[in-house]
C-alpha positions in Angstrom: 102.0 101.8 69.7 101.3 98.9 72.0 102.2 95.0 73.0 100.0 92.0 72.0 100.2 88.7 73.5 98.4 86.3 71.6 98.9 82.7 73.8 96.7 79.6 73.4 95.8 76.0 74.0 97.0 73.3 70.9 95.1 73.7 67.8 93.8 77.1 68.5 95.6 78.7 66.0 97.3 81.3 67.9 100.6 81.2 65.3 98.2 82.0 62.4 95.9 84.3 64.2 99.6 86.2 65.9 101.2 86.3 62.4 97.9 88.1 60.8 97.8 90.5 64.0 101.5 91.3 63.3 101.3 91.9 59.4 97.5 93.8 59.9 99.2 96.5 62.6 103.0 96.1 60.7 104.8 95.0 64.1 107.6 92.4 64.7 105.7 89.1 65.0 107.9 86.9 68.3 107.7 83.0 67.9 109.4 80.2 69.5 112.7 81.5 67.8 113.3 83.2 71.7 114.1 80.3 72.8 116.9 79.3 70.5 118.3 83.1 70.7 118.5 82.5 74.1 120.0 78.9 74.1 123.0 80.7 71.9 123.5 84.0 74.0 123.4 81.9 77.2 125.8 78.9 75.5 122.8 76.3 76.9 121.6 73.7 74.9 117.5 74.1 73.4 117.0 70.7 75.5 117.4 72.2 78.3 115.0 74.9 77.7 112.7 72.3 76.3 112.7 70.3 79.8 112.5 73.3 81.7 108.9 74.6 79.8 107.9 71.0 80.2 108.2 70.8 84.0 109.6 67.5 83.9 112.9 69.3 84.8 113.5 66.7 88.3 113.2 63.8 85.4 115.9 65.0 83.1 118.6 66.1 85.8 117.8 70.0 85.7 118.0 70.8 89.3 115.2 73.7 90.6 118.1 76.3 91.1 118.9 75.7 87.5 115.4 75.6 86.2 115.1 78.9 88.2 118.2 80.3 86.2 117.3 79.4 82.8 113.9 80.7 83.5 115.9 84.4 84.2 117.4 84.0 80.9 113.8 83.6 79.1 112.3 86.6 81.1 115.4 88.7 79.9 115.3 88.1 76.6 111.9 88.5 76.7 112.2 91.8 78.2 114.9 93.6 75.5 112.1 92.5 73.2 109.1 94.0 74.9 111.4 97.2 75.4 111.6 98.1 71.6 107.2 98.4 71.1 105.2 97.3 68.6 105.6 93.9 68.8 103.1 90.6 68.5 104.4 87.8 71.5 103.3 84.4 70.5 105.4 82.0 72.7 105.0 80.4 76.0 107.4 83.3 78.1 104.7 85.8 77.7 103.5 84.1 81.0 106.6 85.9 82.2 105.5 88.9 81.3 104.4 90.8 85.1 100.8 91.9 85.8 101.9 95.6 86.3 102.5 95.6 82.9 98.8 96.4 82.6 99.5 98.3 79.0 100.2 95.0 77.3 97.3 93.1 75.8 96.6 89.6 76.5 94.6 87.4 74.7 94.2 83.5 74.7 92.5 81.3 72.3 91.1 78.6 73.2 88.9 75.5 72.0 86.6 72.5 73.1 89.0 69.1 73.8 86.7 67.5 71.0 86.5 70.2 68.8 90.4 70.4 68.7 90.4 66.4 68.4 88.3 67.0 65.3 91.4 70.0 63.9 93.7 66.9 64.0 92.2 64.2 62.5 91.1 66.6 59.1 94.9 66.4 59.4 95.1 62.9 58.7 95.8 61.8 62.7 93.7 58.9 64.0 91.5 59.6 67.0 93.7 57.9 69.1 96.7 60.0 68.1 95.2 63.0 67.9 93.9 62.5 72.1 97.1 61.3 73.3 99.0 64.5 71.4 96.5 67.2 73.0 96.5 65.7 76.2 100.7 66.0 76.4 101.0 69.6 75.0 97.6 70.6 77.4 99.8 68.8 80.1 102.8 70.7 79.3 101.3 73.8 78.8 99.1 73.9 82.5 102.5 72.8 84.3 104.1 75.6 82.9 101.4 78.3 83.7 100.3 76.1 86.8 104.2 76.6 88.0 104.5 80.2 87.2 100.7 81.6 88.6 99.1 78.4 90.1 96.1 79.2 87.2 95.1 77.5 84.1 97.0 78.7 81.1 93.2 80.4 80.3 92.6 81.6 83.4 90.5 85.0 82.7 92.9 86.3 85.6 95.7 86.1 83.1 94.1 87.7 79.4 91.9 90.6 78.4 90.4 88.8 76.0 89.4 85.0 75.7 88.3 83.8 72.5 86.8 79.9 71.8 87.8 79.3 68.2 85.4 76.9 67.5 83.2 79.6 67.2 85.4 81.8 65.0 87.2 82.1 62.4 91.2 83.0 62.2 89.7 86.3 60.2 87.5 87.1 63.3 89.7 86.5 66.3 92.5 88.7 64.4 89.5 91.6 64.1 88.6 91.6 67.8 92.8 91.9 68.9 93.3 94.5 66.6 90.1 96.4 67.3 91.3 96.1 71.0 94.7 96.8 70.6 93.9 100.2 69.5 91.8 101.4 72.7 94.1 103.9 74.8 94.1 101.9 77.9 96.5 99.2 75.3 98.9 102.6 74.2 102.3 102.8 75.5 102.9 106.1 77.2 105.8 107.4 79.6 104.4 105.5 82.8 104.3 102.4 80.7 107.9 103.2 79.1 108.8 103.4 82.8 107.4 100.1 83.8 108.7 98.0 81.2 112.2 99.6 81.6 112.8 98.8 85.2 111.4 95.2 84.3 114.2 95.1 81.6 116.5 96.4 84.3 115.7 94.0 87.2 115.3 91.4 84.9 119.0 91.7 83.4 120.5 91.7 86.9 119.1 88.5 87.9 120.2 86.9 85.0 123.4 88.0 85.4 123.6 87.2 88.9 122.1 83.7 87.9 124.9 83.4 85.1 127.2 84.0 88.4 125.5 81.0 89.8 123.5 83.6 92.8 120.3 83.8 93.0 118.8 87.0 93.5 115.6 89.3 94.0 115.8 92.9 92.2 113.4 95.5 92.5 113.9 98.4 89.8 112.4 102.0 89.6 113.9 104.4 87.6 116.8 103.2 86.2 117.9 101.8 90.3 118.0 98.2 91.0 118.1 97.2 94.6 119.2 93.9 95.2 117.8 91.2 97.5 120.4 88.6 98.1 118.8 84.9 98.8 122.1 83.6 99.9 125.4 85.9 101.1 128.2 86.6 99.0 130.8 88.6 99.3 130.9 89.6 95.7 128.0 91.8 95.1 130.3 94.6 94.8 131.7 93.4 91.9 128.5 92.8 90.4 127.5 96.0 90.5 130.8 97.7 88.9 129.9 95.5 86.2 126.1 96.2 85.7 127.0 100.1 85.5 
């Protein structure tokens, strides 16, 4: 049993290369359909979750505090997923995902800007086209990891495993993450049960806190949140009758 996280830049085939993992290992394969599960369960429009992945959230009217909130509601969702095992994470909140979760392999695929170029135009883009699109989803991309880590979304900081695709094939790259996914540092065992429980834990109280329009810090260990209040309110009593 383990957690794979398969990210990488445009081109790169991380979908393909995630979906192959999934089937090869039979786990639950986890695309961009988070966001619109969590754009329904939070009543917020998949715009606004857009804008806030984009960065340009100051642009479109989404305040920090907001883009701060929406963010909560990504990293919970996220973490009811991560909390069932087995699963493949192909989507842009596995940056979310905290470090201590050391169980969970990471792996990014990436390419050379020309080589990629080269992937778009066999697709029928002109050159021109096919620059100006990887430059806006790189730009998007390296905000979003940039505003989360202040690293490159391939940072070796970030992955286990870094793989150039222009020097393998979809067949190879799914090889290597399966091979790896199987050492027993990538198994989930009670301590790493433990971790990703209290992460589901502090990570549903801040969204609901968030969802209550206060913005909080949670620390969880062992099924205890303690709660670190950014601004006073008088109704954190309340909010914990209700998380019980």
């Amino acid at each position: 049993m383990s957690i794979i996280v398969i990210c990488g830049v445009s081109q790169c085939y991380s979908e393909e290369v995630s979906k192959q993992v999934a089937d090869s290992l039979s786990y639950v394969y986890v695309g961009n359909e988070i966001f619109d599960s969590t754009a329904k369960k939070y009543k917020i429009s998949r715009e606004d979750i857009d804008t806030v992945l984009s960065g340009n959230t100051s642009m479109f009217g989404i305040s920090e505090k907001e883009r701060r909130k929406y963010i909560s509601y990504l990293k919970y969702e996220l973490a009811e997923i991560i909390v069932k095992d087995n699963v493949v994470i192909n989507n842009l909140t596995s940056y979310l995902l905290p470090k201590e979760l050391n169980h969970i392999l990471r792996a990014c695929l990436v390419g050379d800007f020309e080589w990629r170029v080269k992937q778009l135009t066999t697709k029928g883009k002109s050159d021109k086209h096919a620059r100006n699109i990887l430059k806006s989803e790189d730009s998007v991309l390296f905000d979003w990891v940039n505003s989360l880590h202040g690293l490159k979304p391939w940072s070796r900081r970030l992955f286990d495993i870094i793989e150039p695709m222009q020097n393998n094939s979809i067949e190879k790259a799914v090889d290597i993450i399966v091979k790896n996914a199987q050492k027993p540092i990538f198994r989930v065992d009670e301590k790493a049960i433990k971790l990703m429980n209290d992460f589901a834990l502090a990570s549903k109280v801040v969204a609901h806190c968030a969802t209550q329009r206060h913005e909080v810090d949670v620390q969880a260990d062992a099924g205890k949140a303690t709660i670190y209040l950014r601004t006073f309110t008088l109704r954190m009593k309340s909010y914990k009758e209700e998380l019980k």
